[in-house]
NUKOLFI-62022 format. One record per residue (C-alpha): residue in three letters; z, y, x. Coordinates in steps of 0.5 Angstrom, whole numbers, plus 500, padded with zeros to 3 digits. Layout:
<pts>
ALAZYX/...
</pts>
This chain:
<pts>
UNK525795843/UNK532792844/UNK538797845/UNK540798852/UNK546795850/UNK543789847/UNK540787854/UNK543782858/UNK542781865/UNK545775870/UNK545777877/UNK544771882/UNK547773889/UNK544768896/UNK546768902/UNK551773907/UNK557777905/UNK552783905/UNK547781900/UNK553780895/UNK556787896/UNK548789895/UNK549785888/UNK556787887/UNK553794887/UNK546793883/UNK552789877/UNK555796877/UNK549800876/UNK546796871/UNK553795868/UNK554803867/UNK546804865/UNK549800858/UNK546793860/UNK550788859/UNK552783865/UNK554776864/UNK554770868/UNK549765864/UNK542766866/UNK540762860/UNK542767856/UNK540772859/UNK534777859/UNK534779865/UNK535775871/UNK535779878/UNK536774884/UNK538778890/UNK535773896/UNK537771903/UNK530770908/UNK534770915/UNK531762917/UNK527757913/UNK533754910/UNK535760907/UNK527762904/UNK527755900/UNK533756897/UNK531762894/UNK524759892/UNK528754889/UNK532759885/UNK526763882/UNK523756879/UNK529754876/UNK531760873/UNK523761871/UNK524754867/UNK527758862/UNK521762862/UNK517757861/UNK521753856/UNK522757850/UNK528760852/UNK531768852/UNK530769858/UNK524775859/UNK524777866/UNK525775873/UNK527781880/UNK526779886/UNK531783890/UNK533783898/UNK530780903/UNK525775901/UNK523781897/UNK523785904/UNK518780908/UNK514777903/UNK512782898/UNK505780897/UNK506773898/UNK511772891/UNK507778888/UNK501773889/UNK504765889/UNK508766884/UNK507768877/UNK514767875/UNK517773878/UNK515780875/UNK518785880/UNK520786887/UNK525791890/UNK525791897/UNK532792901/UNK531799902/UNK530800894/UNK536797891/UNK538803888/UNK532803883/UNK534797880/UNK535800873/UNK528804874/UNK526797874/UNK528793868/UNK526799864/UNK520800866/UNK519793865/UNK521793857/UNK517799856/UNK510794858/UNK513790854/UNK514796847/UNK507798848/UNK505791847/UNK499791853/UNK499783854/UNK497784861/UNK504787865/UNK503790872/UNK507787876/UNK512792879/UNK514792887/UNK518797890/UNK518796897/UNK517801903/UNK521801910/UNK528798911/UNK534800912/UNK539806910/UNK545805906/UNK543810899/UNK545804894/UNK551803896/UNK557805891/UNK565806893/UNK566803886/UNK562796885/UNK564791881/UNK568786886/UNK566778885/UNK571776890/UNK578776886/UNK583776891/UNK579779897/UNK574784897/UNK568785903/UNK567792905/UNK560794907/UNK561799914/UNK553798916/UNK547796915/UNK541793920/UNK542791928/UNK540795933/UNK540788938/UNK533785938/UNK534778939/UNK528773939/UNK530769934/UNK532775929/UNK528778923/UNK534782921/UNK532789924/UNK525787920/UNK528786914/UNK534791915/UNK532796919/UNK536799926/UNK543799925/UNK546806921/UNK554806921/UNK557808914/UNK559815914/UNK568814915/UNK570818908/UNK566813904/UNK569807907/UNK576810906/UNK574812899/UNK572805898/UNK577802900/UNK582806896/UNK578803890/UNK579797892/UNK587798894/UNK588801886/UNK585795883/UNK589790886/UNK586787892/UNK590785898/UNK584783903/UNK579787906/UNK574783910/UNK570788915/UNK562787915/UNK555789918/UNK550786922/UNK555787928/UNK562791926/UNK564793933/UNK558797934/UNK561802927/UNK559809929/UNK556809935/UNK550812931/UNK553817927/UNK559819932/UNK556817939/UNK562812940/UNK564806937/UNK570808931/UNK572801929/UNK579801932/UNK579808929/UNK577806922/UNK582800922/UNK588804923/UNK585809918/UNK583803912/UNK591800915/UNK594807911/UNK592806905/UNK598803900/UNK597796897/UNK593793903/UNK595788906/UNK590785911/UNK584787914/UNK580782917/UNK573783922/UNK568779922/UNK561779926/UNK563782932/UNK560782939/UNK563780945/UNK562786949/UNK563790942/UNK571787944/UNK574792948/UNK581794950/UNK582799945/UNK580794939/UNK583788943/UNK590794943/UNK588795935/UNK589788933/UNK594786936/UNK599792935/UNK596793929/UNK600789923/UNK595789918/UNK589787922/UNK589779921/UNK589776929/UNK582774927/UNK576775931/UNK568772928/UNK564773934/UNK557769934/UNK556767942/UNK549763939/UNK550760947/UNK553758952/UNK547757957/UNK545764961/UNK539762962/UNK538761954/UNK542767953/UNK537771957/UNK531768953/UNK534769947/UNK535777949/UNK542777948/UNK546782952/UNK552775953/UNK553772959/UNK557766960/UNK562770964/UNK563776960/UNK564771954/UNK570768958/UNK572774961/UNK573777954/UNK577770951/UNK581771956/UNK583778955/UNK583777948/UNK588771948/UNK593775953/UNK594780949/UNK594777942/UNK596769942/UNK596768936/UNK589769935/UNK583765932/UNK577766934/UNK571763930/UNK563763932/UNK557761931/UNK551757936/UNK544755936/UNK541749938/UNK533748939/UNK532755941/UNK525754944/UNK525752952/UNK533748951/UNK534743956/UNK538737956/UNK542741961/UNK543747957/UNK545743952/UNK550740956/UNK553747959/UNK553749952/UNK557743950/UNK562744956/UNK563752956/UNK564750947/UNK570745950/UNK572750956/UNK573755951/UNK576752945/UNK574757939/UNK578755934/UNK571755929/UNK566753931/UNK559754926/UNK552751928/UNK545753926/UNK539750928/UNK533754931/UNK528755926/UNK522759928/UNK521765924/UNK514770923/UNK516777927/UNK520775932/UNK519773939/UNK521766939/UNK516764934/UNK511763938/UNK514761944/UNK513756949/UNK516749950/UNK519750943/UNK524743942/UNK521737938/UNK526737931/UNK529730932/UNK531733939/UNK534739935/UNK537735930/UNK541731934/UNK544736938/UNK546739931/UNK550733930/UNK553733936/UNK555740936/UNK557738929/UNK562732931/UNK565737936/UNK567742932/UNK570737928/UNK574735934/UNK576743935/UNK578744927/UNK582738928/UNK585740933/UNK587747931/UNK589745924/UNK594741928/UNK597746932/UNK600750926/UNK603744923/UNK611747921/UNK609754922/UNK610758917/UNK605763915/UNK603768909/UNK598765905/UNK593770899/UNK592765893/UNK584765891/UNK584759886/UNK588754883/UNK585746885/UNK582742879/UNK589738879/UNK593743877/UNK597741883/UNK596745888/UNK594752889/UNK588754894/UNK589759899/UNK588763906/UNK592765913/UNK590770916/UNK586765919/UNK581763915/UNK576767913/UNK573765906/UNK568760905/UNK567758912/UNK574756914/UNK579752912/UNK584753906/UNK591752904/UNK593748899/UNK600750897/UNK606747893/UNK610753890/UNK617752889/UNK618758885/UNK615758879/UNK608760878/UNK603764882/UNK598769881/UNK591770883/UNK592775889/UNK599774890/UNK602773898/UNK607768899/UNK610765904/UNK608758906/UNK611752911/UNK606748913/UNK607741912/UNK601737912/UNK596738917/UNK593730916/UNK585732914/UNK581735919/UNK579741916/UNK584743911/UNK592744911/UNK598743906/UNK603748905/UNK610749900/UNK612755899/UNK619758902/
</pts>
């Protein structure tokens, strides 16, 4: 049998923020358990692929990254082992365990913890040379938080995600997260300010706050929501410079969060808030607790007391019993409201939920072309907002170098990585560093997602 140093083991993260901290955790344990930890999974022992299987979309690109990485498998290379891990796990243990033969265990989303239990157990089937394995499945209830560490290995350079709950306590009816995830269980308050602490030593400038819904942090453990508290807390500490809220819900956003962002200088004026309709009667059907007067009664307030804010948010398109007349409200009150991001999903019927078997479902062309309509306008609305900072000047964290070597790549507050645009930035003073915060001048605003900016 191998060394436990000599094993080495590639982590493959999909879908959402919270999965990757979920991974960045499993990395260290396996890490200080011995295992070696790299990124090519053709050199590797062991691949754990952490999946997302929140919407179709999401089951087959997990599908497809078990396969490939099972080729490595089957065509004589290193690679021994593939750990099924998350959410995939979580909703269909059997049906991996018995349609593909290529995986050979699976920890559901209460069982990350047990990742070193795992790779273990499954070198000692292989020393006692029985040629007929078991496969290992560790999966039970979802929920709770015992997997999470304060000091993780972070994947991000120059920010990090800070994890401050796990689960939903909305049960709407396109939703399998609280199946997948369990009801919402705040992070204790020491633990998250102990994390970031870690993450502040180590260099990191950004925080990015992340749940199911952030603006429901503490009202299981505190029976009151803490958020504003655990921002002003997390803005204490030496060496963070920006802290960014993400997921929120609007009737989450109230006064005392509203006054916290916009007093406090470390808290970006930065608001996620997926909406998923601008129709009341599709918002009733879809269980949330939004109505197209809270939302525009919140918008309001939130850009009378913080102007400079931007204000992203996600809708669903398709939802079973969508009119065309829904889909136009929607499109106007999207107008009406002018978020400054604009994301879209199409419904996907999901096993579980209420909306899976729901009359009047919308016919995939029609759903398709909402899609693209929906697209088209948050085309015109990123357009619009990057060409409303053209010669503003703003601080801008630096994530990357572009492949010309000319510019560099980073965000405002205003961007959240991945999903926002970027700043590409000329410096005029020499050479920048991964994580630095300069000072930029915007000069171009000429694409319609992304900006130039030269530094001052």
């Amino acid at each position: 049998m191998k060394n436990v140093s000599d094993i080495k083991i590639t982590l493959i993260s999909l879908g959402c923020s919270k999965n990757l901290v979920d991974c960045e955790c499993m990395s260290r344990m396996l890490r200080d358990y011995g295992y070696s930890i790299i990124d090519d999974v053709s050199d590797s022992d062991v691949a754990v692929i952490n999946t997302c299987g929140f919407i179709e979309s999401a089951k087959s690109e997990a599908i497809d990254t078990i396969l490939r990485c099972a080729d490595y498998k089957t065509q004589g290379g290193r690679l021994k082992y593939i750990i099924v891990t998350g959410c995939l796990s979580q909703r269909y243990p059997e049906d991996i365990l018995k349609e593909m033969p290529e995986v050979d265990a699976i920890l559901g989303t209460s069982h990350y913890q047990d990742i070193c239990r795992v790779v273990t157990e499954l070198f000692a089937q292989d020393n006692s040379g029985d040629c007929t394995q078991a496969k290992i499945s560790y999966v039970s209830d979802p929920g709770g938080l015992k997997h999470l560490l304060t000091d993780r290995d972070i994947s991000t350079g120059s920010y990090a995600w800070l994890k401050i709950g796990e689960g939903c306590l909305h049960r709407c009816a396109f939703c399998a997260i609280p199946l997948i995830r369990g009801s919402f269980v705040s992070r204790p308050f020491e633990d998250i300010i102990s994390e970031a602490e870690i993450i502040a030593s180590k260099g990191i400038k950004e925080l990015i706050l992340a749940a199911q819904d952030t603006t429901n942090y503490g009202v299981d453990l505190y029976h009151e929501r803490r958020l504003p508290q655990l921002l002003r807390a997390l803005s204490g500490i030496e060496g963070i410079r920006v802290i960014r809220v993400m997921y929120g819900y609007m009737d989450g956003i109230d006064d005392s969060l509203i006054s916290e962002i916009a007093t406090n200088p470390k808290v970006a004026s930065y608001l996620d808030i997926p909406i998923q309709h601008g129709c009341n009667k599709i918002l009733k059907a879809m269980y949330r607790k939004d109505t197209v007067e809270l939302i525009t009664e919140r918008l309001e307030k939130i850009r009378k007391a913080i102007p400079d804010i931007i204000v992203r948010t996600t809708v669903m398109v398709g939802f079973p019993g969508e009119t065309q007349e829904d889909f136009e409200e929607l499109k106007s009150n999207l107008i009406k409201w002018r978020f400054d991001r604009l994301g879209c999903f199409i419904f996907s019927p999901e096993e579980g939920t209420r909306a899976f078997d729901m009359p009047n479902q919308v016919d995939a062309d029609i759903k398709q072309q909402r899609y693209d309509e929906i697209y088209e306008l948050s085309r015109k609305i990123s357009e619009d907002s990057v060409k409303s900072r053209l010669g503003t000047e703003i601080y801008v964290i630096i994530d990357s170098v572009a492949d010309d070597g000319i510019f560099y790549i980073g965000r405002s507050y205003g961007e959240s990585p991945e999903v926002d645009p970027s700043v590409y930035v000329i410096s005029q003073d020499g050479e920048l560093n991964i994580g630095d915060m300069v000072k930029v001048r915007i000069v171009d605003c000429s694409d319609e997602y992304d900006m130039t900016g030269v530094t001052i």
